[in-house]
C-alpha positions in Angstrom: 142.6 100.1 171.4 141.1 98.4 174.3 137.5 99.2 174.9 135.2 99.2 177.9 133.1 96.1 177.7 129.7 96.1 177.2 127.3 95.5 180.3 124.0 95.2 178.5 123.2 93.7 175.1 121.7 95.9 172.4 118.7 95.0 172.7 118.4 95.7 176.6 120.2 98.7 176.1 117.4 99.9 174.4 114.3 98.3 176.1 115.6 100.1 178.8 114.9 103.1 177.5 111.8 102.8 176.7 111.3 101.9 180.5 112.5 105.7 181.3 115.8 104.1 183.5 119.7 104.7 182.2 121.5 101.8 180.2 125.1 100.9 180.8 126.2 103.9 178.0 124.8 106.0 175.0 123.1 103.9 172.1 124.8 104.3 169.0 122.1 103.4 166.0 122.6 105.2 162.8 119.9 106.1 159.9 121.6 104.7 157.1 121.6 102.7 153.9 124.4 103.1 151.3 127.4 104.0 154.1 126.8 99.9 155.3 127.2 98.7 151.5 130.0 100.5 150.9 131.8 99.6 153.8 131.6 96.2 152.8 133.1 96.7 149.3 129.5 97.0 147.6 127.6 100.1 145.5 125.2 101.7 147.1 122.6 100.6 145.0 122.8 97.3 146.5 120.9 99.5 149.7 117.8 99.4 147.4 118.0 97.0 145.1 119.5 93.9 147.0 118.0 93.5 150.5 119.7 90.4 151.3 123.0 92.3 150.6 122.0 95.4 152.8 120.8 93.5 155.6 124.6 91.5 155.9 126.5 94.8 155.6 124.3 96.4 157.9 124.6 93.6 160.3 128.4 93.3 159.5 128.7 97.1 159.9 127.1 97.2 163.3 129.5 95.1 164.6 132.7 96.6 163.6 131.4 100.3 164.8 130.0 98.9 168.1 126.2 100.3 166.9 123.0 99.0 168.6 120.7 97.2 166.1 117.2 97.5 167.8 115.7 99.5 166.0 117.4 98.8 162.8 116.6 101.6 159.6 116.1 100.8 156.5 115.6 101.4 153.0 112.2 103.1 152.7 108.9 100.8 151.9 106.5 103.5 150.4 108.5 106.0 148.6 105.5 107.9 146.8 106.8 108.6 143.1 107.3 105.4 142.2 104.8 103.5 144.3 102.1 105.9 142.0 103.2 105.1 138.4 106.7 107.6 138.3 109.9 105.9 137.4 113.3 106.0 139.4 116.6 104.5 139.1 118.9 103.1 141.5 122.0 105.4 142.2 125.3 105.5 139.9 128.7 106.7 140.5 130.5 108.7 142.9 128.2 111.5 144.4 124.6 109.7 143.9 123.4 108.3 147.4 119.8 107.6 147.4 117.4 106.4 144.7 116.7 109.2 141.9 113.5 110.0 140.6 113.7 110.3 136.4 109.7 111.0 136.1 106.9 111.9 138.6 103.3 110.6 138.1 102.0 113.7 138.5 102.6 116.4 136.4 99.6 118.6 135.9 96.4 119.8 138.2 94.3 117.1 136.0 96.8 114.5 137.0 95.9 114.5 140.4 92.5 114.1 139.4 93.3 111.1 137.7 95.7 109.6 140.3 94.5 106.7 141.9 95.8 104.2 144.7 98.6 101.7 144.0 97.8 98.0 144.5 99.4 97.7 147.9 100.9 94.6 147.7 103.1 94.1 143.6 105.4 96.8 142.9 108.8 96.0 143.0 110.0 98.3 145.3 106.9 96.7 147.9 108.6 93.3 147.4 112.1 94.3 148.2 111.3 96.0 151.6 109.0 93.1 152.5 111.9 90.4 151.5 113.9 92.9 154.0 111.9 92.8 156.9 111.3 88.8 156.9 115.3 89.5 157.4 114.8 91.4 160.2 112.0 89.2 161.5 113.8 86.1 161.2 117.2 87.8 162.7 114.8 88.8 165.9 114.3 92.1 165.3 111.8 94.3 165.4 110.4 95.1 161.5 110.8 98.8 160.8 108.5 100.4 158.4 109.7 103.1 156.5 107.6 106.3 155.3 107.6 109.8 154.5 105.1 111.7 156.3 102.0 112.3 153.8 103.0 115.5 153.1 106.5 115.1 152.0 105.4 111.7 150.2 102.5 113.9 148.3 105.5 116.5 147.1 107.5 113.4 146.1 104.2 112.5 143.5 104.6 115.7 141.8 108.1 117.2 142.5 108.2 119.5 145.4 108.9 123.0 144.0 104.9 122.6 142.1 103.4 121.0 145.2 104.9 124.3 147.2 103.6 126.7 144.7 100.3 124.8 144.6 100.1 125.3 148.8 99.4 129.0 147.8 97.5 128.6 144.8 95.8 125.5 144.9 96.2 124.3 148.9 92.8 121.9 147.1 95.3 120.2 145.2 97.3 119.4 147.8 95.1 118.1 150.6 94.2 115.7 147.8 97.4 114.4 147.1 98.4 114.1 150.9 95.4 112.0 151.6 96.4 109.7 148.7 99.6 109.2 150.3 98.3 108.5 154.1 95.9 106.5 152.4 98.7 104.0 150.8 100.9 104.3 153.3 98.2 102.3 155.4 97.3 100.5 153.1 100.3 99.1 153.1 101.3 99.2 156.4 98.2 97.1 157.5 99.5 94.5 155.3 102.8 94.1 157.4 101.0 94.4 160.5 99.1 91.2 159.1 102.2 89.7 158.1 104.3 90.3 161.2 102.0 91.6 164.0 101.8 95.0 165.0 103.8 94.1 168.3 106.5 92.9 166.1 107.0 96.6 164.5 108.0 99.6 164.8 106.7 102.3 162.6 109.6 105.4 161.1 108.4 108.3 159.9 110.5 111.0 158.4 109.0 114.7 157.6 112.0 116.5 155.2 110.1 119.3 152.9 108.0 120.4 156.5 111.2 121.7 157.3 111.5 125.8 157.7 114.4 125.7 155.3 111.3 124.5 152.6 108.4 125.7 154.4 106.9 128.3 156.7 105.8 127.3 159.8 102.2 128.4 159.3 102.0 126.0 156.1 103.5 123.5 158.3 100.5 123.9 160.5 97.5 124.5 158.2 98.7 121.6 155.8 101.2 119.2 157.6 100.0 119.2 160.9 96.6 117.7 160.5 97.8 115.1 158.8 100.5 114.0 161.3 97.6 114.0 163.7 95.6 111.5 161.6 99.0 109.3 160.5 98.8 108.5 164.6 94.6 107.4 164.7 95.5 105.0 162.2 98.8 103.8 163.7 96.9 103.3 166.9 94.0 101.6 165.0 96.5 98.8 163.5 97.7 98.7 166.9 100.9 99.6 166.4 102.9 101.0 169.7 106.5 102.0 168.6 107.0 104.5 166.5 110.3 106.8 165.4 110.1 110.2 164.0 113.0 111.9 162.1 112.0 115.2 162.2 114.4 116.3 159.4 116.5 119.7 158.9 115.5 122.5 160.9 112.3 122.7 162.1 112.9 124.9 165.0 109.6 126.9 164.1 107.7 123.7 164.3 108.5 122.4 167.5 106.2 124.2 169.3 103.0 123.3 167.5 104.4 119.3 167.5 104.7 119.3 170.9 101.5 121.3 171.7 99.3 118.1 170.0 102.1 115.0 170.4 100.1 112.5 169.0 102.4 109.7 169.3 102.9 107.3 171.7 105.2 107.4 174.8 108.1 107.3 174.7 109.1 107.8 170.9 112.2 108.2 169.4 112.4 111.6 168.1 115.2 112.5 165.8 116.4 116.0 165.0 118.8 117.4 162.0 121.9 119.3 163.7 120.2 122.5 163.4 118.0 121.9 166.3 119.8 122.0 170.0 119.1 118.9 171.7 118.8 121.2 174.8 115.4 122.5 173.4 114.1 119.0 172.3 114.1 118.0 175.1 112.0 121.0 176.7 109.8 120.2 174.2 109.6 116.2 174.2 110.4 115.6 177.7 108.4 112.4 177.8 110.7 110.7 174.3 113.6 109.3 173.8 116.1 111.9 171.6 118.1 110.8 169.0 121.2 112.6 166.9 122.3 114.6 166.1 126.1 115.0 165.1 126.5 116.7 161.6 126.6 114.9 158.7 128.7 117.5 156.6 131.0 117.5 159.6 131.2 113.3 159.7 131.9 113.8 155.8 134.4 116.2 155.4 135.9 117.0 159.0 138.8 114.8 160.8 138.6 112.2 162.8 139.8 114.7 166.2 137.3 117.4 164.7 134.5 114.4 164.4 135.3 112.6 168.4 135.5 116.5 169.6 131.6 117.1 167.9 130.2 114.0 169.2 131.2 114.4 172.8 129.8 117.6 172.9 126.7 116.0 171.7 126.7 113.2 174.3 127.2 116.1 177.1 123.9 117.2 176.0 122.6 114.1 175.4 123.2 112.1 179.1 121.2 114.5 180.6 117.8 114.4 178.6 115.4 112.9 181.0 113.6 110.9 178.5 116.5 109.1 177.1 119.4 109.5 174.5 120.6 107.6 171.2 124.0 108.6 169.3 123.4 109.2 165.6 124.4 111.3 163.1 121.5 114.2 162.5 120.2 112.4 159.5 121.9 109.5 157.0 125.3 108.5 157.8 126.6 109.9 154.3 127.4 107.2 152.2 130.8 107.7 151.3 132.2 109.2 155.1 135.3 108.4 155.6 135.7 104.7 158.1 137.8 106.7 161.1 135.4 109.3 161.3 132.8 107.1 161.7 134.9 105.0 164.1 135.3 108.6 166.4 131.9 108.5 166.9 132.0 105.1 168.8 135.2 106.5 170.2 133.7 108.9 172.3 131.0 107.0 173.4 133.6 104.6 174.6 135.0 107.7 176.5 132.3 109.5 177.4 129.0 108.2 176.8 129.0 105.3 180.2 126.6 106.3 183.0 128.1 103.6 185.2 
């Protein structure tokens, strides 16, 4: 089919955004690792284990589906588990997506004790994501930082379902561990903003176990919130300006006390799971740019028709947030979605995402 040619470049597609005007149409950027190697003819463990290999698929990828690049996600770069002693291997057959943990560093109350800070600069999975973002430097885009937020990287040190049961017994326990994980996430993180400059970067941040399908919304603010309020002093202390939050399955509950406190930088991209309307993010975050959120189980198992018919719905509600709108699936592009559903997606924008 014959499509409507582009009037801005990626790149000023999304600068503009961040400058609060309307581009020529819709961004399309996706969160997504192993859906690029596959498509491509590769396994998905070539998304963590071979970031020369990622970084052509994705770049490969993004061309054939139309997406915009800047900001490119990546593989994470602090994962917590394995980053603290734990051991994980790379995924393996048909249903396996991500990485999987096989042993976590923590597994008693005296263990966290005991657990002390990883040298920020040797583990293995510290050199792969650094070998990836000289790619992204050296290709002209921005470097993207990948982290949990401290909460959800704590729970990945110990396992989640103990770190939950210690929010009630032991919330001691669990302050500890988060401020572990803030503290090597910066730790880290100051050593790419030495290596790249902190104008070069832009800093993701994604916050799955605060979501109310894991968590109440009073732990989220006697525990989580705090901590997302200190993850932005140091971000602004490394001087880093750009900054992109997934704010992961439904957190409808915790909307209100994120947007009461904001501490990020404006305009940020914000992305939401499909369980949240974009209609009520952008009440909340009038001043960011929104980014999703099209189901994932729908881009997986739907049709192509059911997937196009989805997605303009989503760009409906999208054009007319006032901060600004990106295309993307509500969290990863599943790995193994089928290539026409994915296609629909940059069908409809074709059709219906232009505001000239």
């Amino acid at each position: 089919m014959q499509f409507k040619k582009d009037l801005m470049s990626s790149t000023e597609r999304i600068q503009t955004l961040f400058r609060y005007e309307k581009p020529d149409r819709v961004p399309i950027n996706m969160i997504t690792a192993g859906f690029v190697c596959k498509n491509i003819g590769r396994g998905v463990a070539d998304a963590y284990g071979d970031p020369e290999t990622y970084f052509d698929a994705f770049l490969w990828t993004a061309e054939q589906y139309g997406w915009d690049l800047n900001p490119q996600n990546c593989p994470h770069t602090v994962l917590g588990a394995p980053d603290f002693g734990g051991d994980v291997r790379l995924p393996t057959g048909e249903f396996e997506g991500a990485i999987v943990i096989t042993s976590y560093p923590v597994q008693s109350e005296k263990d966290v004790e005991k657990l002390e800070l990883p040298d920020p600069t040797t583990s293995d999975r510290l050199l792969k994501a650094m070998t990836l973002s000289r790619l992204q430097h050296e290709y002209g885009l921005p470097v993207t930082f990948v982290s949990r937020s401290p909460l959800t990287l704590a729970a990945n040190t110990c396992r989640l379902e103990k770190f939950l049961r210690w929010t009630v017994k032991r919330p001691d326990l669990c302050h500890r561990l988060m401020t572990r994980a803030i503290d090597h996430t910066f730790n880290v993180m100051a050593n790419w903003a030495g290596a790249f400059g902190p104008e070069n970067m832009i800093v993701f941040m994604s916050s799955p176990s605060e979501s109310n399908q894991v968590m109440s919304p009073r732990h989220f603010e006697k525990l989580a919130l705090p901590f997302h309020m200190e993850y932005h002093k140091r971000l602004a202390s490394l001087g880093i300006k750009r900054f992109w939050f997934h704010i992961c399955g439904d957190q409808n509950l915790n909307l209100p006390a994120l947007a009461d406190i904001c501490p990020w930088p404006h305009p940020s991209i914000l992305s939401f799971g499909h369980e949240v309307d974009l209609k009520d993010t952008a009440k909340h975050f009038p001043q960011d740019i929104i980014y999703g959120n099209v189901e994932p189980a729908v881009i997986q198992m739907g049709t192509p028709q059911q997937v196009y018919e989805l997605t303009r719905s989503v760009i409906d509600k999208g054009k007319r947030i006032p901060g600004g709108f990106i295309l993307s699936a509500g969290c990863e592009l599943p790995p193994f979605a089928p290539s026409a559903n994915v296609f629909a997606m940059t069908k409809a924008v074709n059709d219906f995402g232009w505001y000239v």
